[in-house]
N, C-alpha and C positions, 0 to 999 in steps of 0.2 A: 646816624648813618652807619657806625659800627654795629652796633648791635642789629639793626635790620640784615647787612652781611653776613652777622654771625647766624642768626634764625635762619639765615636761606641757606646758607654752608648745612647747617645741622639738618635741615629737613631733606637735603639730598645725603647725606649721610645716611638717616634714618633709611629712607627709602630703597636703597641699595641694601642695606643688611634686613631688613623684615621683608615677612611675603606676603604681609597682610594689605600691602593697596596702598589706599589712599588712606590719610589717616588728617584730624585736624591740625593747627599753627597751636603752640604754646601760649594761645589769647584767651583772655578771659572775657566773655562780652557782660558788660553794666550798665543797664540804661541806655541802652543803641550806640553805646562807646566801647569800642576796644580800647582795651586796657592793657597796655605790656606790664608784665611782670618780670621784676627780675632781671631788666633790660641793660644789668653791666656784667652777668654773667659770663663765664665762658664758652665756650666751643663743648665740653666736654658736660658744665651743668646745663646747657639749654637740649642737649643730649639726653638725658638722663632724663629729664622731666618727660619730654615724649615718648620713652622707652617705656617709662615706669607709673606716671600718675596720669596718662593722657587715652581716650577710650580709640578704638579702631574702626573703621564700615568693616565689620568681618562677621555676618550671620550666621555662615556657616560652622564660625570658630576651627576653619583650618588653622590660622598662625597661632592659635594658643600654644602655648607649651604645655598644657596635657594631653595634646592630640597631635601634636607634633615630635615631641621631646626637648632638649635640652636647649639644641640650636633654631633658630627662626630657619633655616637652612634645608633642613633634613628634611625626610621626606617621611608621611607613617604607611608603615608595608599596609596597614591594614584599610587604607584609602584608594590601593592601589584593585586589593583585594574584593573590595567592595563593588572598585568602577569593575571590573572583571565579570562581577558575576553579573550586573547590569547589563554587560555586555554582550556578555556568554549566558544567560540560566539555560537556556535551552537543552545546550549541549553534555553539560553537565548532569542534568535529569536524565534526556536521552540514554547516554551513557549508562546509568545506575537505574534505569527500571526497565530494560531488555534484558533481563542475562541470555532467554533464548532466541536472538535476535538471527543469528544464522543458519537453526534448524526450522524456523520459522520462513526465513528468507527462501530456503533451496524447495521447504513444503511450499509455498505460493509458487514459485519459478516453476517447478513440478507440475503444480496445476494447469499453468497458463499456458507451460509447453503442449501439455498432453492435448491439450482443448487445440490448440495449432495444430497440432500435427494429424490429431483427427479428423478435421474439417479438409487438410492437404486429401489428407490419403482417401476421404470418400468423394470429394472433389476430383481427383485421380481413378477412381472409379469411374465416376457418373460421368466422365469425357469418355473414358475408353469402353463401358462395354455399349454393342451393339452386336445385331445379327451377324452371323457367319464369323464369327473374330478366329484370325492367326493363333498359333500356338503361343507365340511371341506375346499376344495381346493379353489374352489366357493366362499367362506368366506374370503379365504386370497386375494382372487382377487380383492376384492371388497376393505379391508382393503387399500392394496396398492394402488389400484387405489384414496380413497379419499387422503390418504397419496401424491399424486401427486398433485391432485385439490387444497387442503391446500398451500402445499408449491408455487405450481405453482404461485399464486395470491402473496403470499409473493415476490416472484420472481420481479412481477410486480411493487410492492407497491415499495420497495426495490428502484430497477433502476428505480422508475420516481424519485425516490427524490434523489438517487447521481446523476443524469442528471441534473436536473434545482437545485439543492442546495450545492450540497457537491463536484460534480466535475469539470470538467472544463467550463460547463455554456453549455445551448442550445446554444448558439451562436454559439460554435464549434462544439458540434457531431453534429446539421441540416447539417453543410457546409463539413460532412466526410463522404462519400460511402457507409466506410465500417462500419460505425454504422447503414445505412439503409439495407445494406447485413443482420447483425447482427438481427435485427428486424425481415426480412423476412424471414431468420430462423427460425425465435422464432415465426412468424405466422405460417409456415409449421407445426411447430410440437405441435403447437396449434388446427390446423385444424387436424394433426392426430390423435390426442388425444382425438379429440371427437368420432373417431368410436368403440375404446375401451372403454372409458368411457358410452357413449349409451347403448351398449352392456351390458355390466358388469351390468348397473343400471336395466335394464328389465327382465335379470337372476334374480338378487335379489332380486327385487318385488316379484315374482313370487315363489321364497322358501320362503319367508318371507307370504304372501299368501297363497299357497298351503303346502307349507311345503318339497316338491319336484320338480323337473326340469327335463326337456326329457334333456339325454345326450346330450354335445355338438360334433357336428360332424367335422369329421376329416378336410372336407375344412373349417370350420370356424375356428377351430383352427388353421389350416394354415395364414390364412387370418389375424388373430388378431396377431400372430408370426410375420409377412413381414412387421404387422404395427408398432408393437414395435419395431423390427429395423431399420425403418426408422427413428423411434424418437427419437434412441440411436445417430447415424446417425450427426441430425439437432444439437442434444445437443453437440454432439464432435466438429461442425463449429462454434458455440456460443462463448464458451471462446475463440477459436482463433483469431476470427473476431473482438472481446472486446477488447484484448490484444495488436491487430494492433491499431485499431480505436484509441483506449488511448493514444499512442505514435504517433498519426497524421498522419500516414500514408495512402498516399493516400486525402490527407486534399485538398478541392479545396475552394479558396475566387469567384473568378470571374464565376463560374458555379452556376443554379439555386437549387442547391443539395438539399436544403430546400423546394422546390415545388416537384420534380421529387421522390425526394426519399420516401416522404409520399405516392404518388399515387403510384408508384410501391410495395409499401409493401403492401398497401391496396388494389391494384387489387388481389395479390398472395395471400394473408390471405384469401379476401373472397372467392377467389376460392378453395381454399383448404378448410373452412370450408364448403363448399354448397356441397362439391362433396363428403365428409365424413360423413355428418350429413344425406343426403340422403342416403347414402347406407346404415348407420346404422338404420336407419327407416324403409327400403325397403329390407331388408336380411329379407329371408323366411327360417326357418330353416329346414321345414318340407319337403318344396320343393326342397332344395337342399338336403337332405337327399331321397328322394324318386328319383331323379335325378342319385345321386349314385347307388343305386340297380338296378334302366335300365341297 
């Protein structure tokens, strides 16, 4: 009866000082017989035997003393260190493979503004002009329209530098379609934009000038309406086309996408700008007003 007191005293002693768990009784088993050993021992040798010649459940080998240190007690920084980065890897790589994370951030932000605020200001447009418009009206027209020109260029400035800096490298969008699609978009409604913009600037002269302007007539206001929705149009394939492209789709290595794609966006730009920029030069307003009353 002593010595069972004594093993049970000692095993919550043990327990209290190691971090290792559970750990077996100072028994030996022989032939389906436990066998005490040592069973007049003290408090202090039945101690000892468990500390020292007795195995632990500890897989991990956190209570060892090589991965612990000295004391059963202490804690190793380097356990701490580990659950951390378990924890955290993300953050940490984050961290250490952006270094240009902010010129990078304000070029996206730049883009996504400029593509808002252009869709605002022809949007802004396409409500206000109509036939016969106010001087007032006139003035907002004008407004929104530099409000496009502004942003437009930011547009540009924007996506040359996430192309060759910030995104995936020229080397991929030249060799992706659907970034030359995306382009010849953004020439179409480039070329549109000049016959509103023409327009809109020779109005304004002319109040600024004279102080007044012959009413605008009902086909040119039609005319400038068919244009701005074309270039609502262009803008709505733009993201989409960006969106693909980004995620490689449609990606080709062994095609010349890098020669073809430049010429065909540049045939389409230039013809859409020549066939815009003429007719905004070449609109007679007096003659199609006088045209009407035949």
């Amino acid at each position: 009866m002593h010595t069972l007191w004594s093993i049970t005293f000692s095993l919550l002693a043990f327990g209290t000082k190691s971090s290792a768990g559970w750990a077996p009784t100072a028994h030996q088993r022989h032939a389906g017989k436990i066998k005490s050993t040592h069973t007049s021992r003290s408090f202090l040798n039945v101690k000892s035997v468990h500390e020292d010649s007795l195995p632990s459940f500890d897989p991990l080998h956190i209570s060892s003393k090589s991965s612990i240190g000295a004391s059963t007690n202490e804690i190793n920084p380097g356990l701490l260190v580990g659950a951390a980065a378990m924890v955290w890897p993300s953050a940490a790589w984050a961290a250490s493979s952006a270094p240009d994370a902010i010129p990078s951030a304000l070029a996206a932000y730049g883009h996504y503004l400029s593509i808002l605020v252009i869709t605002s200001a022809i949007m802004t447009e396409r409500l206000t002009v109509k036939p016969a418009m106010s001087i007032e009206e006139e003035q907002r027209l004008a407004i929104a329209d530099i409000l496009t020109g502004v942003s437009g260029v930011t547009l540009l400035i924007s996506g040359f530098y996430r192309a060759i800096d910030y995104g995936k490298g020229w080397d991929f969008y030249s060799h992706e379609p659907l970034f030359w699609l995306k382009m010849t978009f953004l020439g179409i409604f480039g070329g549109l934009s000049l016959f509103p913009t023409i327009t809109i600037i020779k109005r304004s002269v002319k109040i600024q000038l004279e102080g007044s302007i012959e009413p605008m007539s009902e086909k040119l206001a039609d005319r400038l309406k068919s244009i701005m929705n074309a270039e609502l149009s262009a803008l709505a394939f733009i993201p989409l086309t960006a969106t693909l492209m980004s995620r490689g789709v449609g990606y080709v290595d062994d095609f010349p996408t890098q020669l073809v794609g430049p010429g065909f966006f540049g045939v389409v730009t230039a013809g859409a700008v020549f066939k815009y920029v003429k007719d905004a030069f070449t609109w007679e307003e007096d003659e199609v007003l006088v045209a009407k009353e035949e």
